[in-house]
C-alpha positions as CSV (number, residue, x, y, z in Angstrom):
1,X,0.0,0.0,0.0
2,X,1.0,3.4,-0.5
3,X,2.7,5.5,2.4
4,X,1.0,8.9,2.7
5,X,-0.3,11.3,5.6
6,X,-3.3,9.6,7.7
7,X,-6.6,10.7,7.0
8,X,-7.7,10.1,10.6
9,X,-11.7,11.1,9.6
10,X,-13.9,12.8,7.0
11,X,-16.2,14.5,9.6
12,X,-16.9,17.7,8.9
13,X,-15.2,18.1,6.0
14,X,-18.2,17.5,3.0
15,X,-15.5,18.2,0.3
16,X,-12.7,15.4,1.1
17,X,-16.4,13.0,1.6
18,X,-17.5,13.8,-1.7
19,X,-13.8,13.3,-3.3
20,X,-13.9,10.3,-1.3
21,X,-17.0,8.7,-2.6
22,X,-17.0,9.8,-6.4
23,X,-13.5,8.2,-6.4
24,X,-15.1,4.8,-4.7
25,X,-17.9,5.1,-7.4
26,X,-15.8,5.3,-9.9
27,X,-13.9,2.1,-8.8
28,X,-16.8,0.5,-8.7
29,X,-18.2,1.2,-12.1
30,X,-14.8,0.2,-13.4
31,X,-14.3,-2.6,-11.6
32,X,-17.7,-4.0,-11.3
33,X,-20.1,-2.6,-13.8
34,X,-17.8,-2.5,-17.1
35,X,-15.6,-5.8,-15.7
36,X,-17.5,-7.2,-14.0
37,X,-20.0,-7.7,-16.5
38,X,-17.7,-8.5,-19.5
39,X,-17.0,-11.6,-20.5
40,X,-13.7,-11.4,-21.3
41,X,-12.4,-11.0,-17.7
42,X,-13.0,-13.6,-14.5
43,X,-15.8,-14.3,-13.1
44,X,-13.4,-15.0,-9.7
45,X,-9.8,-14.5,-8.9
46,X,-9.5,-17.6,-6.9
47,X,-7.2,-17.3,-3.5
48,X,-6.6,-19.8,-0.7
49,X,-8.3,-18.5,2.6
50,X,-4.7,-18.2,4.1
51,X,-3.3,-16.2,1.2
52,X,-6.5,-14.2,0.5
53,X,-6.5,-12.9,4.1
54,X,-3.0,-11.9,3.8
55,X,-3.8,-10.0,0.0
56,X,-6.7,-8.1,1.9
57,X,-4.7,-7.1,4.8
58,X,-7.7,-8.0,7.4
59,X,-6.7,-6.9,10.3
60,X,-8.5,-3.6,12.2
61,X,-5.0,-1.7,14.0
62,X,-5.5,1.5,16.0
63,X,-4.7,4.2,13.6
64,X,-6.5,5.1,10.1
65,X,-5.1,4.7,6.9
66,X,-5.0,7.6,4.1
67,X,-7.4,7.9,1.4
68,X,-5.3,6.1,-1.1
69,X,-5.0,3.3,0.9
70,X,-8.7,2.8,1.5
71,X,-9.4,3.5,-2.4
72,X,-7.0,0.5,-3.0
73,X,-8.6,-1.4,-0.2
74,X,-11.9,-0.8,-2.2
75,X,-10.5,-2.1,-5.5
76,X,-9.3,-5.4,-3.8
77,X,-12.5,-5.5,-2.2
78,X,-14.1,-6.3,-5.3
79,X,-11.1,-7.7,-7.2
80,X,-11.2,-10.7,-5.4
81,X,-14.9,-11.1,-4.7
82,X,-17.0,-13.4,-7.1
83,X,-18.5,-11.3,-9.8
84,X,-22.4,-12.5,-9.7
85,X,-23.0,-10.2,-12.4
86,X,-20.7,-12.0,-15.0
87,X,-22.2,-13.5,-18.0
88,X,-20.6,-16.7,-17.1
89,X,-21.9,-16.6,-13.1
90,X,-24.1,-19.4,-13.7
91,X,-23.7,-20.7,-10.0
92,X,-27.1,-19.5,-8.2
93,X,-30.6,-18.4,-8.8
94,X,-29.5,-15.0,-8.3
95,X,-27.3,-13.3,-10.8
96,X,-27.3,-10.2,-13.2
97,X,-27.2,-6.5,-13.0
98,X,-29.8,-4.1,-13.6
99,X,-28.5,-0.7,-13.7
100,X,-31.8,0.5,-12.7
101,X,-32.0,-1.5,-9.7
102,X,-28.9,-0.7,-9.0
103,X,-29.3,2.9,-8.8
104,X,-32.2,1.9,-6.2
105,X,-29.7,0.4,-4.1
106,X,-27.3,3.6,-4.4
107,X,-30.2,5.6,-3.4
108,X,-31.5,4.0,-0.5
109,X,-28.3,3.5,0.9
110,X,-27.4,6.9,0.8
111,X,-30.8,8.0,2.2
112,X,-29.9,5.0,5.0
113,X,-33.6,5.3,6.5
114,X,-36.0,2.5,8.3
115,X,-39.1,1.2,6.4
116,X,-41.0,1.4,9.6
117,X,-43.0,4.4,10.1
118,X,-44.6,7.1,7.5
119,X,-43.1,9.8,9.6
120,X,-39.3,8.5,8.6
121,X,-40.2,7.0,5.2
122,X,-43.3,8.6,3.8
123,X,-41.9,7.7,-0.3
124,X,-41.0,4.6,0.5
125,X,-44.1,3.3,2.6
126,X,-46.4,4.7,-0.5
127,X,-44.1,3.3,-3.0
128,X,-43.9,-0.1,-0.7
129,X,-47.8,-0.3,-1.0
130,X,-47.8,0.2,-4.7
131,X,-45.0,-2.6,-5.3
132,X,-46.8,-5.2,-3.4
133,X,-50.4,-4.0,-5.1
134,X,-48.8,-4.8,-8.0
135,X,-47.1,-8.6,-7.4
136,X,-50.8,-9.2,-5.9
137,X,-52.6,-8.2,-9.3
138,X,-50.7,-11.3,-10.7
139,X,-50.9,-13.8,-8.6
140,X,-54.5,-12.4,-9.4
141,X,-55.6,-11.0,-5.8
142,X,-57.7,-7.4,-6.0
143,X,-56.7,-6.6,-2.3
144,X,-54.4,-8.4,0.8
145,X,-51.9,-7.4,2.5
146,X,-48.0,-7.7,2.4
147,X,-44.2,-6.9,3.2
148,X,-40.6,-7.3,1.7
149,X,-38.7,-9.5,3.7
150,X,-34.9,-8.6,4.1
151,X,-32.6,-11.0,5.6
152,X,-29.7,-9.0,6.4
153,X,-30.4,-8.1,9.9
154,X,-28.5,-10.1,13.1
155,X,-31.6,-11.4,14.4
156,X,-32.3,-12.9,11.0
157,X,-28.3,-14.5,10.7
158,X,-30.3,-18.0,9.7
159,X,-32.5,-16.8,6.5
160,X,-32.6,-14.9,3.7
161,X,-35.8,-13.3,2.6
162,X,-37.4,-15.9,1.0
163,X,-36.5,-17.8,4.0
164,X,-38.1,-15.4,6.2
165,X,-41.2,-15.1,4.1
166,X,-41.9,-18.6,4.5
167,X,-41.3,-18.4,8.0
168,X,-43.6,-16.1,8.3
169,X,-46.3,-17.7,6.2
170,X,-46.1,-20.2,9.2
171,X,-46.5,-18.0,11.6
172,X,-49.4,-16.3,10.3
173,X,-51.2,-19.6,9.7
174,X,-50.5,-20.9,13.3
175,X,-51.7,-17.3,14.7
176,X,-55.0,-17.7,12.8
177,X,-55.8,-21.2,14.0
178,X,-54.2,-20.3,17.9
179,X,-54.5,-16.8,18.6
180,X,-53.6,-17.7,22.1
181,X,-49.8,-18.9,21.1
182,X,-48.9,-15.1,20.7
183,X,-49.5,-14.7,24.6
184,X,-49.1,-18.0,25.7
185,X,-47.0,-19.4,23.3
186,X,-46.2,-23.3,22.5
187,X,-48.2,-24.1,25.8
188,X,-51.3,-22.9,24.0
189,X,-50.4,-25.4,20.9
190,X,-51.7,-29.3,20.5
191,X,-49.2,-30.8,18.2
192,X,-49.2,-28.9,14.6
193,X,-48.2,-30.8,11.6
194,X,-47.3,-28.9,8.4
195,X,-47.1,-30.5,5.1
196,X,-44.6,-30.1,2.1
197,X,-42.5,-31.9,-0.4
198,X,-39.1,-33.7,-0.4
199,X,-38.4,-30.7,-2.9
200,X,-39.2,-27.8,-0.7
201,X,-36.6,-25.4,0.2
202,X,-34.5,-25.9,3.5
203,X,-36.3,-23.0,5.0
204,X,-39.3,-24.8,5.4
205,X,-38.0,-27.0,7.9
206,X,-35.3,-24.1,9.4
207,X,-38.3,-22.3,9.9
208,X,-40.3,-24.7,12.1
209,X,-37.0,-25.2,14.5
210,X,-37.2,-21.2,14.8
211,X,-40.9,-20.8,15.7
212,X,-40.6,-23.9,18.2
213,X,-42.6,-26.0,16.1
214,X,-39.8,-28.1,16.2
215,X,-39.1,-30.2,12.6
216,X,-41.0,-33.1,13.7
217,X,-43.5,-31.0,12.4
218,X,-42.9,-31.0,9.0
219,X,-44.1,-34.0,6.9
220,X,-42.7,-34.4,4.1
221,X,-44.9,-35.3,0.7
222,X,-43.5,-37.7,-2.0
223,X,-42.8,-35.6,-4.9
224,X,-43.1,-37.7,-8.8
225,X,-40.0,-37.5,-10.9
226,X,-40.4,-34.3,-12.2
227,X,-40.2,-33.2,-8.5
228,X,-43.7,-32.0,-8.3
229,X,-45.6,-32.5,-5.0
230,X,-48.4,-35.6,-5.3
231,X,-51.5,-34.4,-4.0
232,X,-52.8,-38.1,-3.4
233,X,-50.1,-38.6,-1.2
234,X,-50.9,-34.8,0.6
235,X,-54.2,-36.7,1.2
236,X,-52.7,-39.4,2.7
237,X,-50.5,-37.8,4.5
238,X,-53.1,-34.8,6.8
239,X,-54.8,-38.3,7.3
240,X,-51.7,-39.8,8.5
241,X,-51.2,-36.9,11.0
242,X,-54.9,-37.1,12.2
243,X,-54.6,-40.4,13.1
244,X,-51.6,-40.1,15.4
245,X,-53.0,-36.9,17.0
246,X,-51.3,-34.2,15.2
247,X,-53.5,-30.9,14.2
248,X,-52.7,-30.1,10.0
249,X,-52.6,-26.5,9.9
250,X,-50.4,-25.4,6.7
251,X,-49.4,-27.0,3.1
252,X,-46.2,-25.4,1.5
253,X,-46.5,-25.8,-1.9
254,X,-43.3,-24.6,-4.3
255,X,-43.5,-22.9,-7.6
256,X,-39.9,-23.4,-8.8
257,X,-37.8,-25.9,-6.9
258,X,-34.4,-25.3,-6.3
259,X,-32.8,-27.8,-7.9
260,X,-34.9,-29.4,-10.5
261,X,-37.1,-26.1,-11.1
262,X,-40.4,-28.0,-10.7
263,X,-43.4,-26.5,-10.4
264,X,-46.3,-28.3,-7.9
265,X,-49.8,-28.6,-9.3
266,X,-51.0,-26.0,-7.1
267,X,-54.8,-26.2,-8.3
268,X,-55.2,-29.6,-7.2
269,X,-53.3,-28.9,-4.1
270,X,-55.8,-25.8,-3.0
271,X,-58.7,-28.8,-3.5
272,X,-57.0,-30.4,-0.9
273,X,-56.6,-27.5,1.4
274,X,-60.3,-26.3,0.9
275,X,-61.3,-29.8,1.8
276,X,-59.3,-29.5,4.8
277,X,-59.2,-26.1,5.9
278,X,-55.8,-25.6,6.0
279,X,-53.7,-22.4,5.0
280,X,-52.3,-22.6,1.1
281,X,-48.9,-21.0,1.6
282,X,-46.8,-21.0,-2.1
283,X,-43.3,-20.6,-2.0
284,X,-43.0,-19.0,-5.2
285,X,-39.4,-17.0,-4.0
286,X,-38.0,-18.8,-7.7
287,X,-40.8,-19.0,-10.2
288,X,-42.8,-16.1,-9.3
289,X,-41.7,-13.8,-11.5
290,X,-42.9,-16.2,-14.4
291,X,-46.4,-14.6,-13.9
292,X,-45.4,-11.7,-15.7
293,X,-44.7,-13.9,-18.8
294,X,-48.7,-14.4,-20.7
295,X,-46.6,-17.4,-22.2
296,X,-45.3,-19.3,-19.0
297,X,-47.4,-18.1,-16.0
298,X,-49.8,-20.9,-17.0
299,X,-47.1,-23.2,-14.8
300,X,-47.9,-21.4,-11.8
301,X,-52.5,-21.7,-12.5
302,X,-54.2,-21.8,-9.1
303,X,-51.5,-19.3,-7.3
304,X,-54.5,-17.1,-6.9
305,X,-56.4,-19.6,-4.3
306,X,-53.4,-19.6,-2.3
307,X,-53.6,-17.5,1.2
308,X,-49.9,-16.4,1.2
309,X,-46.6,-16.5,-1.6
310,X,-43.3,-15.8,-1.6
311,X,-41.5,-14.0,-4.3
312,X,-38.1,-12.6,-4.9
313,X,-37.6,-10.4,-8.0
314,X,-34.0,-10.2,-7.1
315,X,-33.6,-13.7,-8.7
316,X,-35.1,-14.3,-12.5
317,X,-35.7,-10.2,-12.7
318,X,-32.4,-9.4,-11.1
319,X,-33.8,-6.9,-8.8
320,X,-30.5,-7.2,-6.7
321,X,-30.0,-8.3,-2.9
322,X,-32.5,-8.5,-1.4
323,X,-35.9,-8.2,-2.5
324,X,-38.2,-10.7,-1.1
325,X,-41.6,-10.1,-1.2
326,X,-44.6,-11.4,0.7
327,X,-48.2,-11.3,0.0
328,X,-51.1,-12.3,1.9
329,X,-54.6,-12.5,0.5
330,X,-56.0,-11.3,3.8
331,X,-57.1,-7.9,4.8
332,X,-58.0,-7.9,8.1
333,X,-54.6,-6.9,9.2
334,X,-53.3,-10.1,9.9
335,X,-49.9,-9.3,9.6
336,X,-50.0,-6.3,12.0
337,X,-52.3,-8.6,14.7
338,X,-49.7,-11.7,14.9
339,X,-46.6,-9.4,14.8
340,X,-47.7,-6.1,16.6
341,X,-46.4,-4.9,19.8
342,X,-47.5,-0.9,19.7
343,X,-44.0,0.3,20.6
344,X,-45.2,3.7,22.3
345,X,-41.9,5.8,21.7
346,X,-42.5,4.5,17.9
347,X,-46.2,3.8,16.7
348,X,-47.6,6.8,18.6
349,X,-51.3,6.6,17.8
350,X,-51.8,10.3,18.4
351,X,-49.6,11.5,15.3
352,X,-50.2,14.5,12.9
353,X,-51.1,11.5,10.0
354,X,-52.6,8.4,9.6
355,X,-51.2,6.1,11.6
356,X,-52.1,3.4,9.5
357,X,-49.2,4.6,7.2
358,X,-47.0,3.4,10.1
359,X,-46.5,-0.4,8.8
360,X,-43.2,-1.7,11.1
361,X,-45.6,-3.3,13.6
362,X,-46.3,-5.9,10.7
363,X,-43.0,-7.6,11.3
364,X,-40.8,-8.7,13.8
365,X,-37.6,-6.9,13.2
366,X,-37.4,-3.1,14.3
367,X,-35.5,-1.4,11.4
368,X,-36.4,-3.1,8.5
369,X,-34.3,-1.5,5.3
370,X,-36.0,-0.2,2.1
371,X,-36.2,-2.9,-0.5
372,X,-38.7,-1.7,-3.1
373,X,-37.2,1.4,-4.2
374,X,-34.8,-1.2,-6.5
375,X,-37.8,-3.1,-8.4
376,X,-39.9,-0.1,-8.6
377,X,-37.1,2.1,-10.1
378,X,-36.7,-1.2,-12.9
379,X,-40.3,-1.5,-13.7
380,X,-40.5,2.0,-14.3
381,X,-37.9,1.8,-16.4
382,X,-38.1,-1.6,-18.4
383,X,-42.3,-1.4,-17.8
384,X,-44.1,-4.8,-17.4
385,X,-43.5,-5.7,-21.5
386,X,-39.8,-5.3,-20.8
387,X,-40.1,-7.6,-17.6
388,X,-42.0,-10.0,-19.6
389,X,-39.0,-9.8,-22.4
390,X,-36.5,-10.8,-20.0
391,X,-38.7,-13.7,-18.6
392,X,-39.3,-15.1,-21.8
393,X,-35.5,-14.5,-22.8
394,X,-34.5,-16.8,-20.0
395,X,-37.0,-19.6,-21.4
396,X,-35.7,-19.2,-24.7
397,X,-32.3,-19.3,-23.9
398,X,-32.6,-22.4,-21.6
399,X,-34.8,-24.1,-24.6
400,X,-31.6,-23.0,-26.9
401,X,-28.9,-24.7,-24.1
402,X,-31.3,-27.8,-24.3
403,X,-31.3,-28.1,-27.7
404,X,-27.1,-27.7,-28.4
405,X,-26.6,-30.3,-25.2
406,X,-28.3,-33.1,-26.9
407,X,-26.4,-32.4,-30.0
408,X,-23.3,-33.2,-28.3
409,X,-21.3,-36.4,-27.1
410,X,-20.8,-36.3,-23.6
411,X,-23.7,-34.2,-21.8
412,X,-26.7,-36.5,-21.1
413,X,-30.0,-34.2,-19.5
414,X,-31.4,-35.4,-15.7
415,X,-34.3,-34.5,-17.2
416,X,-36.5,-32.3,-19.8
417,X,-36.9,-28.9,-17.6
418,X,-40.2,-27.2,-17.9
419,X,-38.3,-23.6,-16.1
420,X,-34.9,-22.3,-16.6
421,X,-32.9,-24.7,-14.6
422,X,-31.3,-27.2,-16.5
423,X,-29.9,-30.1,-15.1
424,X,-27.3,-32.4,-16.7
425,X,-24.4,-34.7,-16.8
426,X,-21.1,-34.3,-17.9
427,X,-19.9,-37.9,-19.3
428,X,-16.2,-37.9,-19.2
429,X,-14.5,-38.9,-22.6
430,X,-13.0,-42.1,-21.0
431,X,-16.9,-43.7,-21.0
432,X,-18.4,-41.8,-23.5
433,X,-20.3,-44.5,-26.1
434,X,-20.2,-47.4,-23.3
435,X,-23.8,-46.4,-21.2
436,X,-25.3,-49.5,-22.9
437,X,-22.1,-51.6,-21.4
438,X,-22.5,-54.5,-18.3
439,X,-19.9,-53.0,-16.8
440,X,-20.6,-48.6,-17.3
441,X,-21.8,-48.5,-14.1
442,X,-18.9,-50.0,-12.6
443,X,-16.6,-48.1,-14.2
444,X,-18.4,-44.7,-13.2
445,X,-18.2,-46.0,-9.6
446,X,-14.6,-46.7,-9.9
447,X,-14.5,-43.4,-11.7
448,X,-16.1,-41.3,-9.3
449,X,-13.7,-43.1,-6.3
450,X,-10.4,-42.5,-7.3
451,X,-8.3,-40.3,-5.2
452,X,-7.8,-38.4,-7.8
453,X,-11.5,-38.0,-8.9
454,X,-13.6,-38.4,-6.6
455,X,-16.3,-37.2,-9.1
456,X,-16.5,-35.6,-12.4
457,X,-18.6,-32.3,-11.3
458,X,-16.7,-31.6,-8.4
459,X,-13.3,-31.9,-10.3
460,X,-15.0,-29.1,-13.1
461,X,-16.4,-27.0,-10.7
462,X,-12.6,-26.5,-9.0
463,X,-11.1,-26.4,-12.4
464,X,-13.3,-23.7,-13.8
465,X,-13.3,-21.6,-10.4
466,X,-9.5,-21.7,-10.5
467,X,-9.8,-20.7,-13.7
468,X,-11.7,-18.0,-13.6
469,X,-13.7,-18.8,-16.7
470,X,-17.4,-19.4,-15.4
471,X,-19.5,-20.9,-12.0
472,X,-22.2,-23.3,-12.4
473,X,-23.8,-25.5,-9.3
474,X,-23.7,-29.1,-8.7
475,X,-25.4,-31.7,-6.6
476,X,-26.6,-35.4,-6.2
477,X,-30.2,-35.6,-5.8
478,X,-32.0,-39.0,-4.9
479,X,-30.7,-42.0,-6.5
480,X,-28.8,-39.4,-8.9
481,X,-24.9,-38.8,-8.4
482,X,-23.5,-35.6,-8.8
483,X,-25.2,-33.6,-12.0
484,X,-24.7,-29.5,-13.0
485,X,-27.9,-27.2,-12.5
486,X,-27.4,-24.5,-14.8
487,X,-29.0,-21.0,-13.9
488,X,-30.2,-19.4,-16.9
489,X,-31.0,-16.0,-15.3
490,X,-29.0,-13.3,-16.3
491,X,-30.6,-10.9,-18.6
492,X,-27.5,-9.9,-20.1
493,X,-27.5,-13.5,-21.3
494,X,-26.8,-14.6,-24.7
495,X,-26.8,-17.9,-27.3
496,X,-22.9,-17.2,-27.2
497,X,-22.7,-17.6,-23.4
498,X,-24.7,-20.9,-23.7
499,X,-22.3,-22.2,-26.3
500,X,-19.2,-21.2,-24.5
501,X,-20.5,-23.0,-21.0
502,X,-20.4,-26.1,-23.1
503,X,-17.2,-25.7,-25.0
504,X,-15.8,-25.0,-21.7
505,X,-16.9,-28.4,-20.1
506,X,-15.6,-30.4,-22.9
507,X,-12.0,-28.7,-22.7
508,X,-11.7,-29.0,-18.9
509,X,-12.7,-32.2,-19.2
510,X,-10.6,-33.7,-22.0
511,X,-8.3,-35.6,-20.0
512,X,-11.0,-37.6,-17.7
């Protein structure tokens, strides 16, 4: 680093803080809006923990450093952190940037205010109420209720904000049935069972442990091989939990599984609810945004007879961290009723406006940071045809990837997707043309124990990361060993990208 004069502090000095911060701005449109983005740089610069630490200089001493020093501190910052808005980042459900959304994010950082009252927040609480009106005109609800989730607060260290969404969809269903377990808590409770598929996402059963529900709780549906839940076996199951003295009180459905990208038949689902009277909670934090698309939304039919969804328009509409929405079809306040603890030094009922405006007793966290300023800046910008493009782009795109894979020796699909995940194999050239053979099996067990490859994805994935050249996701699932999910997400997507992913597989794999 360089050796200049301290510069001990920036207060009170609004000149050296504005040099300060369009120098860091600048980095980071360098750095991470034009790199970043472009394909011909990394989409990581791979370090060791030990040597990274050592590169970053982690250590907090006594004295400040000068400007220059924390200007290159901000450039390594982001040298060595994993560009997720790369055209290659294919490695979650999140990835893209929106330079709309973005300058949401610069906005409401620099305004650094709390969602919770009118009095602090007046644009955003209106513009908050417009954003969620909207999401709940398609998923086809004329009034409800609603909040964006963020998970970036301590008390939240376990979830992100689809997480917390479907936490609180639990929540709100157990207040409705118990009121009493808000005073009394579990002592008010008989045994609760929940219900949701072997594809659900993690939080589902996070979420149970966290409200004391324990995961007992959770039954788990068979899901066909498409990784859809079976509403038979939902049938079977609340009978199941009858029988041994359990009290149903929620169904998770999920529109857009993590892995597979399955969509449950949600209309045959809600017949099982009504039958039952249970709460129809959809977890559609991945395929939500397909309701934009007139094409696709017919995947997610009977989302409107739900009684709560999850949605997070920082993943397919790269909305950036976080923005997690939910919606509730109720309107009697619901959310304020379970969660409300009229805080007098806060939610003073005697204010100069309608308190009403004042919606931070709707959740649990105190400060709750502006999220809808980011999607709201987009759609006003791309407008809901534009939205709908960049849906329909991703379907296209993960049609075209299908379409190329099969055409090629040595990538072999899980399955035909029916969303934008698509899940395959890479075959390794040493068994390529030998499936049909008594012993392939064999030899992809032996294969896959070798010291030296203890399996072909994992092996890909560290090459590729080392590399630089591009990040795409891998797991086993079931019966399946491991097998690539690609994430065809980014708007900034194109055939090329698709192309190269699979060039790139076949060279760092040549020699397995």
């Amino acid at each position: 680093m360089a050796d200049s004069k301290p510069l001990l502090s920036l207060d009170g000095d609004p000149m050296a803080a504005e040099a300060l911060l369009q120098d860091v701005f600048g980095i980071v449109v360098d750095e991470v809006v034009r790199k970043g983005t472009s394909a011909s740089e990394k989409v990581c610069e791979w370090k060791e923990p030990e040597e990274l630490k050592q590169l970053l200089d982690l250590e907090l001493r006594g004295e400040g450093e000068s400007q220059q020093q924390i200007l290159e501190r901000c450039r390594a910052v982001i040298h060595y952190s994993v560009k997720t808005c790369h055209p290659r980042f294919f490695n979650q459900l999140f990835s893209g940037l929106d330079p709309h959304a973005l300058a949401g994010r610069i906005i409401t950082e620099s305004l650094n205010t709390s969602q919770y009252t009118y009095e602090i927040a007046p644009v955003f609480v209106l513009m908050e109420e417009e954003v969620l009106r909207k999401l709940r005109a398609l998923v086809g609800w004329s009034s409800g209720d609603g909040v964006f989730c963020p998970g970036r607060r301590p008390f939240f260290g376990l979830f992100k904000g689809g997480s917390i969404s479907n936490m609180y969809a639990v929540n709100l269903a157990r207040y409705q049935r118990y009121p009493d377990c808000k005073q009394r808590g579990l002592r008010a409770l008989p045994p609760l069972a929940l219900f949701t598929s072997k594809e659900c996402h993690y939080s589902i059963k996070k979420g149970a442990a966290f409200l004391g529900l324990g995961t007992d709780s959770v039954r788990m549906v068979k899901a066909d091989e498409r990784g859809k839940m079976i509403p038979e076996d939902l049938e079977r199951q609340i009978s199941l939990a009858e029988a041994e003295g359990a009290v149903p009180f929620l169904v998770s459905a999920t529109s857009g599984t993590t892995v597979l990208g399955a969509f449950d038949p949600l209309e045959a689902i809600a017949d099982v609810c009504q039958r039952h009277g249970l709460w129809l909670h959809v977890d559609a934090a991945w395929g939500g945004s397909v309701l934009l698309s007139q094409t696709h939304r017919h995947l997610l039919n009977g989302i409107q007879r739900a009684d709560s969804v999850a949605w997070n328009p920082h993943k397919l509409l790269s909305a950036g961290l976080q923005c997690s929405a939910l919606l509730l079809r109720d309107t009697s306040n619901l959310l304020k009723r379970c969660h409300g603890s009229q805080a007098s030094y806060l939610f003073q009922q005697d204010k100069f406006y309608d308190v009403a405006l004042d919606t931070g007793d709707k959740v649990v966290q105190c400060g709750r940071r502006v999220d809808c300023l980011k999607l709201w800046l987009m759609w006003k910008a791309q407008g809901g045809q534009g939205l709908e493009r960049r849906v329909d782009q991703a379907f296209a795109l993960a049609r075209y990837l299908v379409e190329e894979l099969k055409k090629r020796e040595g990538f072999e699909l899980v399955m035909e997707p029916e969303f934008v995940n698509v899940c395959f194999w890479f075959v390794p050239p040493s068994l390529r043309g030998k499936k049909g053979s008594p012993d392939y099996s064999e030899r992809l067990a032996k294969l896959q124990r070798e010291a030296r490859l203890p399996q072909v994805a994992p092996v890909l994935k560290e090459r590729m990361v080392r590399k630089g050249s591009m990040m795409i996701g891998y797991q086993p699932h079931g019966s399946c060993g491991n097998f690539f999910r690609m994430v065809v997400a980014n708007p900034a997507l194109t055939r090329a990208d698709m192309d190269f992913l699979l060039n790139e597989l076949e060279r760092l794999g040549q020699d397995l």
